[in-house]
DRENFIGU-270876 format. One record per residue (C-alpha): z, y negated, x negated. Coordinates in Angstrom, 3 decimals. Layout:
residues N
+----------+----------+----------+
|        w |        v |        u |
+----------+----------+----------+
|        Z |        Y |        X |
...
+----------+----------+----------+
end
This chain:
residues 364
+----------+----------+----------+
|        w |        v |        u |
+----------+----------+----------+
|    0.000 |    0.000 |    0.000 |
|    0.899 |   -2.834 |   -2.896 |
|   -2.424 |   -1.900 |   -5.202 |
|   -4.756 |   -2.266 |   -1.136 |
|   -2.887 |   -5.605 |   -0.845 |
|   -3.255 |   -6.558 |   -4.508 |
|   -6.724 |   -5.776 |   -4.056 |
|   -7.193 |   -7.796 |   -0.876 |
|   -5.009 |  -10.601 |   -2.292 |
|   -7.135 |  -10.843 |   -5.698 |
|  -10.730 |   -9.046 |   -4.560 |
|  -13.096 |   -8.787 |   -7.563 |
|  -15.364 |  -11.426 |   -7.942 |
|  -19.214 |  -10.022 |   -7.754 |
|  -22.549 |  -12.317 |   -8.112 |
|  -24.742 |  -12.380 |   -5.392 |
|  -28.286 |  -11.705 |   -7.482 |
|  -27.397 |   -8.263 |   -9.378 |
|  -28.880 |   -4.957 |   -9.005 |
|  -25.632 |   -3.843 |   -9.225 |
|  -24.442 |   -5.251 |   -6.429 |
|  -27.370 |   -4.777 |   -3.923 |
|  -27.490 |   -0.836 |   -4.863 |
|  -23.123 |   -1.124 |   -4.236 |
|  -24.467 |   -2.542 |   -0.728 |
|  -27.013 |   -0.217 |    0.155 |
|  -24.800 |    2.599 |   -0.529 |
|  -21.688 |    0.891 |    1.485 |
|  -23.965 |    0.791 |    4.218 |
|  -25.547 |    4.521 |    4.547 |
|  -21.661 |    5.479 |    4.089 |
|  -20.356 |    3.944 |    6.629 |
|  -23.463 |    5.256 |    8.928 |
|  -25.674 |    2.316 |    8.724 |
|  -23.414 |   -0.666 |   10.331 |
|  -23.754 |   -4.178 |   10.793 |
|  -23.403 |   -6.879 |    8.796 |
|  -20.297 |   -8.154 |   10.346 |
|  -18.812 |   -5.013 |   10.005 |
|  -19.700 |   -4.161 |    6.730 |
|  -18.855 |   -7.456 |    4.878 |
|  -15.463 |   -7.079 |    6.572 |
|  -14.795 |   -3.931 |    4.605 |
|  -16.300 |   -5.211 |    1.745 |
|  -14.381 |   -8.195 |    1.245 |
|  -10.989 |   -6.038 |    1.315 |
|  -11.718 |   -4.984 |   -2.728 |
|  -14.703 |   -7.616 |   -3.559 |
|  -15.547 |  -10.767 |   -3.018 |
|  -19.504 |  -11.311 |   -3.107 |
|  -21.019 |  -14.560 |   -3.533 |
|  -22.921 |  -15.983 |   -0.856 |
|  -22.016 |  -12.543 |    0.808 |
|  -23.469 |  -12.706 |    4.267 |
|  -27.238 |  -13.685 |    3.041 |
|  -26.983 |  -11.051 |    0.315 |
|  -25.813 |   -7.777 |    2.837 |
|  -28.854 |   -9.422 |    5.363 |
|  -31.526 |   -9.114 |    2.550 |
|  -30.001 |   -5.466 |    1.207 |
|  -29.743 |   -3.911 |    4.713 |
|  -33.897 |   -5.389 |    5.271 |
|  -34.277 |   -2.892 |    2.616 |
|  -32.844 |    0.215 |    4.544 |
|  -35.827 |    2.245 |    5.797 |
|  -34.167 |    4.013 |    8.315 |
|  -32.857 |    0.398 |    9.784 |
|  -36.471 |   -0.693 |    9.707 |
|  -37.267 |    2.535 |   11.691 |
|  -35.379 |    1.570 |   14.913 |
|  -35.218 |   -2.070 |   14.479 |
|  -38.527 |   -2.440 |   13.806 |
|  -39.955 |   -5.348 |   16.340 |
|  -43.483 |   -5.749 |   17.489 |
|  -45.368 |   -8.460 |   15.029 |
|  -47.411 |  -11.104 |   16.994 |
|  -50.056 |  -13.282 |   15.497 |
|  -51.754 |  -16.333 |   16.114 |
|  -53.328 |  -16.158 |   19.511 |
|  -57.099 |  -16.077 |   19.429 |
|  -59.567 |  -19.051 |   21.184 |
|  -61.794 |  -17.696 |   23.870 |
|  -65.182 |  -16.040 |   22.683 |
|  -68.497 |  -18.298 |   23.081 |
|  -69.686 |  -15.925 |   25.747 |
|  -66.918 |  -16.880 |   28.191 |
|  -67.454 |  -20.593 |   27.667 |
|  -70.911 |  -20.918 |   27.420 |
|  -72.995 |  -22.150 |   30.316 |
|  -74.644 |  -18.821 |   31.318 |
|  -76.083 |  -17.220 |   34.680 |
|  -73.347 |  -14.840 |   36.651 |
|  -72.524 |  -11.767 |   35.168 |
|  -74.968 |  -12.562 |   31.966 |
|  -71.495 |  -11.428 |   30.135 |
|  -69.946 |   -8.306 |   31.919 |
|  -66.918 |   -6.850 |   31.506 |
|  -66.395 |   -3.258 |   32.622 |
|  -63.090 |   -1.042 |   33.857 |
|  -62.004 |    1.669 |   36.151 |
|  -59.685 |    1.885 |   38.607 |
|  -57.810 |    4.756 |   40.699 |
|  -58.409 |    8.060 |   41.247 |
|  -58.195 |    7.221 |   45.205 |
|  -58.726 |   10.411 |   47.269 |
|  -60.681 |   10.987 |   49.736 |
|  -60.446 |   12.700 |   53.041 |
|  -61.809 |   15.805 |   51.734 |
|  -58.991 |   15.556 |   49.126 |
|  -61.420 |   14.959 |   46.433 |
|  -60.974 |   11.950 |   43.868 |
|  -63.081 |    8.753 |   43.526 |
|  -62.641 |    5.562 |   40.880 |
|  -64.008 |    2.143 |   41.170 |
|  -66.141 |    0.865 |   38.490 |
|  -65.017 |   -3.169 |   38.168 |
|  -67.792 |   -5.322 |   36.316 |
|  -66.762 |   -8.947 |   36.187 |
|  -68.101 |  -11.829 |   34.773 |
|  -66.927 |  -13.535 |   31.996 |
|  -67.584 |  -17.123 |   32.809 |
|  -67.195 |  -17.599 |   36.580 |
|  -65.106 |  -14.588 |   37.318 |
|  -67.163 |  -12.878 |   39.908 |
|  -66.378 |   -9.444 |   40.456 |
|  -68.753 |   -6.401 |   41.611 |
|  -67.517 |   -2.876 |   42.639 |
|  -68.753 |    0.184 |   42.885 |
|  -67.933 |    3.910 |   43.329 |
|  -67.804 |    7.204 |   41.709 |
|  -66.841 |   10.509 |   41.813 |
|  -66.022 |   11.044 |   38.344 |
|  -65.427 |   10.253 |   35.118 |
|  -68.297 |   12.055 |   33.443 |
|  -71.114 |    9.551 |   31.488 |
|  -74.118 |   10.260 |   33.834 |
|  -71.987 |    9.476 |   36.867 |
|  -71.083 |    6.096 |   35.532 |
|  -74.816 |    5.326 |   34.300 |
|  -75.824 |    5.303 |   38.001 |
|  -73.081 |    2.558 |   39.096 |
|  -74.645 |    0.699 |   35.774 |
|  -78.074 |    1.242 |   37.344 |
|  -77.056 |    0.220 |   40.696 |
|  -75.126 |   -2.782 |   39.281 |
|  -78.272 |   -4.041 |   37.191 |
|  -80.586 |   -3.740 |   40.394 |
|  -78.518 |   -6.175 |   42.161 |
|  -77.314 |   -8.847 |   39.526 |
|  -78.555 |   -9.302 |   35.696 |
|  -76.283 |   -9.123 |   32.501 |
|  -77.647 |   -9.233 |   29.240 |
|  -74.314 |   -8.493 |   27.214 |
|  -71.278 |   -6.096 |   27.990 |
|  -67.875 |   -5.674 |   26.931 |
|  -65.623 |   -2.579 |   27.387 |
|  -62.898 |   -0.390 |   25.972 |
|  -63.474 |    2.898 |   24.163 |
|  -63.705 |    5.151 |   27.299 |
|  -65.176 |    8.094 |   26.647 |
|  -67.834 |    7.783 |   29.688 |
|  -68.647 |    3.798 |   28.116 |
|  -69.344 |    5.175 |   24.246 |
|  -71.436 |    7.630 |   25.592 |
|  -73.667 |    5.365 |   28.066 |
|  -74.210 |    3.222 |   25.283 |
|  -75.227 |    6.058 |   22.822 |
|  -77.371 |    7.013 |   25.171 |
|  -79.021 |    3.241 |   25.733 |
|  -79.434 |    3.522 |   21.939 |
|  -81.715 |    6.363 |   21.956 |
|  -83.980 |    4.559 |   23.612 |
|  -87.456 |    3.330 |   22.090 |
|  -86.356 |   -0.593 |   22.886 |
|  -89.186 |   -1.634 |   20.249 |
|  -91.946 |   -0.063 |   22.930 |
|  -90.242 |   -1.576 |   25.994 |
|  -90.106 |   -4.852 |   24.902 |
|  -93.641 |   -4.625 |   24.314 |
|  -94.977 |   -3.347 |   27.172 |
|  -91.905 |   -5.365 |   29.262 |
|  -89.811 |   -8.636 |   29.669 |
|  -86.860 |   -5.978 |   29.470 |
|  -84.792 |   -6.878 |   26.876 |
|  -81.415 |   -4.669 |   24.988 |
|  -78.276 |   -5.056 |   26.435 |
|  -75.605 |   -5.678 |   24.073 |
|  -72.286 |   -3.209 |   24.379 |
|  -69.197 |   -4.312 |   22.301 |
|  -66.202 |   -2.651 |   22.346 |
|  -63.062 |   -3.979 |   22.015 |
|  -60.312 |   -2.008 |   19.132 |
|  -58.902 |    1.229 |   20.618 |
|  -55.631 |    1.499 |   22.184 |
|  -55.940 |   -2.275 |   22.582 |
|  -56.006 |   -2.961 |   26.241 |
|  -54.854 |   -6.605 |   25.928 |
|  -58.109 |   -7.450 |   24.466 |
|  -59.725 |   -7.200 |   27.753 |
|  -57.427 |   -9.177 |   29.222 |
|  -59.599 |  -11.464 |   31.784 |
|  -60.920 |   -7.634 |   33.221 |
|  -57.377 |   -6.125 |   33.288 |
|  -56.086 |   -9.428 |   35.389 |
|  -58.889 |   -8.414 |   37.768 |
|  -57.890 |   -4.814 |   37.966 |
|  -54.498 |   -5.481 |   38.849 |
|  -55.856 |   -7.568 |   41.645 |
|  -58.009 |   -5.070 |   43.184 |
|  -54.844 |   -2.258 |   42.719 |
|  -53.037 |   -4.718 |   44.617 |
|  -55.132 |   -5.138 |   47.467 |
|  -55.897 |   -1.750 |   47.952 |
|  -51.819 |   -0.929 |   48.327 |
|  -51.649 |   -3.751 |   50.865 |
|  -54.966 |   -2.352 |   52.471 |
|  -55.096 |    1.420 |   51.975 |
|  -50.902 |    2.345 |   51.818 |
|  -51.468 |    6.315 |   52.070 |
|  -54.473 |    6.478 |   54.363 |
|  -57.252 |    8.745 |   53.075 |
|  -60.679 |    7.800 |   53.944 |
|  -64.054 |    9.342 |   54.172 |
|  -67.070 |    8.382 |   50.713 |
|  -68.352 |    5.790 |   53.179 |
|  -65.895 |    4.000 |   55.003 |
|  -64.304 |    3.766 |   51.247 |
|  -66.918 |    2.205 |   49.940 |
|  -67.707 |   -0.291 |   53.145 |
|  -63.487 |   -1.111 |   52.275 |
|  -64.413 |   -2.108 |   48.451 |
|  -67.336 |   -4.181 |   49.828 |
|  -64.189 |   -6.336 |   51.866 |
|  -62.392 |   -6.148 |   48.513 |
|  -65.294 |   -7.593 |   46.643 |
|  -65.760 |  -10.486 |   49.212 |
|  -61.801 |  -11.372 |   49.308 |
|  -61.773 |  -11.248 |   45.748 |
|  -64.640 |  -13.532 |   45.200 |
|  -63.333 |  -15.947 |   47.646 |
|  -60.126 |  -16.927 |   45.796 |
|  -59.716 |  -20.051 |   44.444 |
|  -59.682 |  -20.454 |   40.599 |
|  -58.927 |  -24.432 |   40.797 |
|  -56.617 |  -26.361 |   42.847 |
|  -57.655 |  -29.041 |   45.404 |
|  -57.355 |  -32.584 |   43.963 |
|  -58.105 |  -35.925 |   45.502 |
|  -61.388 |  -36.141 |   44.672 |
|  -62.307 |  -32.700 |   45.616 |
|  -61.341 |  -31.272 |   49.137 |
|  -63.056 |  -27.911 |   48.137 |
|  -61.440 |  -25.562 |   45.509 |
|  -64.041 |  -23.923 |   43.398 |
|  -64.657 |  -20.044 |   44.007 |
|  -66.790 |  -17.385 |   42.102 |
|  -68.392 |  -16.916 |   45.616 |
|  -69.827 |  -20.344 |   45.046 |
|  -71.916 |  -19.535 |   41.943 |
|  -72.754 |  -16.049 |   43.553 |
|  -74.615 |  -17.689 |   46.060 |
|  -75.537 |  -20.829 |   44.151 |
|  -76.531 |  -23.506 |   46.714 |
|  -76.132 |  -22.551 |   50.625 |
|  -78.936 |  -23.827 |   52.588 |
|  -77.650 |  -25.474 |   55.777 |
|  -80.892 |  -24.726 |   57.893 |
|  -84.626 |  -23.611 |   57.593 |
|  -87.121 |  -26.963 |   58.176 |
|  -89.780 |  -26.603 |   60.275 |
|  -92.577 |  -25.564 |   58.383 |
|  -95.407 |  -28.645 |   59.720 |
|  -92.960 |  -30.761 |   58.256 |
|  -92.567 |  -29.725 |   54.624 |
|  -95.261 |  -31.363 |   51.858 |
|  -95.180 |  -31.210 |   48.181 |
|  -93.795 |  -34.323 |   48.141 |
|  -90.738 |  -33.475 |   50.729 |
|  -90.710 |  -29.834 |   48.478 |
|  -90.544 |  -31.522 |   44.906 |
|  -87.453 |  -34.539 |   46.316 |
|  -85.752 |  -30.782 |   47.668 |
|  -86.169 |  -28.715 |   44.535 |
|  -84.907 |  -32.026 |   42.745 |
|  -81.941 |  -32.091 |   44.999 |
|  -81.014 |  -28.587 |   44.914 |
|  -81.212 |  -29.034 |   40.999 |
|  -78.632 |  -31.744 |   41.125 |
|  -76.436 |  -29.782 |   42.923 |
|  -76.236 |  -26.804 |   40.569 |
|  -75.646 |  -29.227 |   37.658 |
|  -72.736 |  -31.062 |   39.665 |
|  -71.459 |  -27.200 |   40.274 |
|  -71.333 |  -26.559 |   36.955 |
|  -69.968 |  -29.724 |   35.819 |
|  -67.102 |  -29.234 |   37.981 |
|  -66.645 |  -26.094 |   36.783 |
|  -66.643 |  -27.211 |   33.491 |
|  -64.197 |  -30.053 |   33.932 |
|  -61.795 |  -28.318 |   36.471 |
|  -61.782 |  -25.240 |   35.462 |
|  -62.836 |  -24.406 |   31.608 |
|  -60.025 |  -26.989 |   30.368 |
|  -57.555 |  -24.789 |   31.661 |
|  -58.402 |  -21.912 |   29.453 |
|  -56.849 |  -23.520 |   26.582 |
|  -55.403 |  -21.153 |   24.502 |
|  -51.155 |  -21.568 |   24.713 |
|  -49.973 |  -19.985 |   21.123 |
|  -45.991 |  -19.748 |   21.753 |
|  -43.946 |  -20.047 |   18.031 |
|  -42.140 |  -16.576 |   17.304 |
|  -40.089 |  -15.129 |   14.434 |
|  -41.613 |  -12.208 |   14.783 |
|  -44.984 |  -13.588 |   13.440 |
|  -45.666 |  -11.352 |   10.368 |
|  -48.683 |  -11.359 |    7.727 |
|  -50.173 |   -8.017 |    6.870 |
|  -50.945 |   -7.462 |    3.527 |
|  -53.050 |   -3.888 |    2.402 |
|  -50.382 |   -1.054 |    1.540 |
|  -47.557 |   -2.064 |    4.267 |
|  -46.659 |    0.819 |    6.235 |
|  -46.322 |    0.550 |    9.781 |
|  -44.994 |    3.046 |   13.247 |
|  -47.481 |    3.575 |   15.117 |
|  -46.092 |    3.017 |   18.839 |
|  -46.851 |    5.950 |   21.399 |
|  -45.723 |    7.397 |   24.592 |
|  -43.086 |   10.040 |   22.399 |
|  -39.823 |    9.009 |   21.815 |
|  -39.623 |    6.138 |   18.876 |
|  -38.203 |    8.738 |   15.943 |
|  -41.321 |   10.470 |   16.626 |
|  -43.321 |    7.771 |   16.092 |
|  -45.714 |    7.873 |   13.444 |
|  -46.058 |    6.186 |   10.400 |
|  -49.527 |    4.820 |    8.957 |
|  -50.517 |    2.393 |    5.954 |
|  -52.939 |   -0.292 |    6.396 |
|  -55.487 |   -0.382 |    4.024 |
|  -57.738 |   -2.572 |    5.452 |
|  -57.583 |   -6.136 |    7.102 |
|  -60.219 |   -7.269 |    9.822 |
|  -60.649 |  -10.973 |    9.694 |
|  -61.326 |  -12.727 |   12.900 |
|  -64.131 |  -15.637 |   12.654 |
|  -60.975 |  -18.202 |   12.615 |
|  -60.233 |  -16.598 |    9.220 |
|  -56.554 |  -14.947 |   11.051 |
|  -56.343 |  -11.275 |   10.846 |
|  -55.813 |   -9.958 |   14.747 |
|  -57.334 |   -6.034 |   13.260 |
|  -56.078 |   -4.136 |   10.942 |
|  -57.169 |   -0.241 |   10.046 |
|  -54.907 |    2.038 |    9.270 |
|  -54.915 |    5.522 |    7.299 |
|  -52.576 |    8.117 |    8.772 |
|  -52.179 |   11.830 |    8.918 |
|  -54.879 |   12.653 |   11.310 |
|  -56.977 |   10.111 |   10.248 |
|  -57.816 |    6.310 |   10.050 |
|  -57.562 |    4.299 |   12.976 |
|  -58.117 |    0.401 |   14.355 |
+----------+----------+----------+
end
């Protein structure tokens, strides 16, 4: 009892910068089954007296692996600005993004999905269904899709069914088509796997249409064609929301319905009244009106989309040869680990994409 009170009376004076010391803390801490730092510079300080003692256990414990394991927190980076494709001035659905939705079942207690395609810009959305999963089922909602609106650039995630439509678009001679047609390639990009948030402004949509099919469906189970006549409804109600709020100046909110049908014609002239001259003031007049659409859409609604990047310590610079835990769905000590080896610039010149080497192979 006198040599612990002589001891906690006249601790030993230990610098705060010595191997020594940080390999005395390290060991402390695995002893006394991998405490705090509250804890463990209380037991410390009852034989030794570290300088600056509470910054020096906070960097040695960083150290501990198996800490890092379970306290590990997700890194966040700088948030990216939207993508020229969803704020240039473009025709509807020119840039498409593509998801599915369900299984719903059917009367006959088979399954069906919706195919989503939305555009980018004006945040139309068009629906369609299928009975599957499988690549040649989802090639005929693309076909369908095309025959009714016009996209010249798509973006998805790595579904199975969406890498093999567009290997299959690439085995095409595109060289003789756009010779002998005004056909031209569609471009497919794919966003990283196991990245969902990357197609965030299709995702937003798909939680939509999941929510008013609860509100619409609950547990009924319909027939193939009173399902689909319900996702027609669906598409309407969805492309009738408002994306801008009504100001002063403007009574009318803006809708994607709006661009979808472009100008609305409020009656059919008599035909022994129209000219050239009366056609050329209308086709002038009808032109004005699309650029006033889009002007308001530009001013109302694209200045909204500015992109919010919140401050967080958790912001964290990779470097090549940092090894990382690879979230999944098992339990975190089962997580697996992975070294990044290389880093994926974005055109802003921040890494957002990193690839990683692990056991079963190298992955984005």
């Amino acid at each position: 009892m006198r040599k612990d009170f002589e001891n906690l009376k006249y601790p030993i004076l230990l610098p705060s910068d010595h191997i020594v010391v940080q390999k005395m803390i390290i060991h402390k801490h695995k002893t006394l089954s991998h405490c705090g730092n509250q804890t463990l510079m209380s037991i410390l300080r009852e034989e030794f007296w570290i300088l600056k003692s509470r910054r020096t256990i906070r960097k040695a414990i960083k150290t501990c692996t198996v800490c890092k394991r379970f306290e590990a927190k997700h890194p966040e980076v700088q948030a990216a600005p939207l993508s020229e494709d969803r704020l240039r001035d473009s025709a509807t659905f020119e840039t498409t993004g593509i998801d599915l939705a369900g299984p719903l079942y059917l009367r006959n207690g088979s399954k069906a999905l919706v195919v989503l395609y939305t555009c980018a810009v004006y945040r139309a959305v068009h629906l369609e269904l299928v009975t599957s999963l499988t690549t040649d089922k989802f090639l005929l909602s693309l076909c369908r899709f095309i025959a009714r609106r016009r996209t010249s650039s798509i973006y998805t995630d790595n579904g199975s069914n969406f890498t093999g439509s567009n290997q299959a678009l690439n085995k095409v001679d595109w060289h003789k088509i756009n010779d002998d047609t005004s056909v031209s390639r569609i471009q497919w990009k794919f966003i990283p796997p196991s990245s969902p948030w990357w197609g965030g402004f299709w995702e937003l949509l798909i939680g939509l249409l999941k929510t008013t099919l609860r509100k619409v469906l609950g547990k009924a189970s319909l027939r193939y064609e009173e399902l689909s006549t319900i996702l027609c409804d669906c598409e309407n109600i969805i492309n009738s929301r408002s994306i801008t709020s009504i100001s002063d100046l403007e009574l009318e909110p803006l809708t994607p319905a709006m661009f979808l049908r472009d100008i609305q014609e409020s009656g059919i002239p008599e035909l022994d009244q129209i000219d050239s001259t009366n056609l050329q003031k209308r086709f002038l007049y009808r032109l004005k009106l699309r650029e006033d659409l889009r002007k308001r859409f530009r001013s109302e609604y694209l200045r909204q989309l500015r992109s919010y990047a919140k401050s967080s310590r958790n912001r964290y610079t990779f470097c090549v040869g940092d090894i990382v835990l690879i979230e999944s769905t098992a339990k975190r000590i089962n997580w697996p680990l992975g070294k990044v080896v290389q880093l994926i610039e974005g055109k802003d010149g921040v890494v957002r994409l990193v690839k990683i080497r692990t056991k079963q192979g190298d992955l984005l």
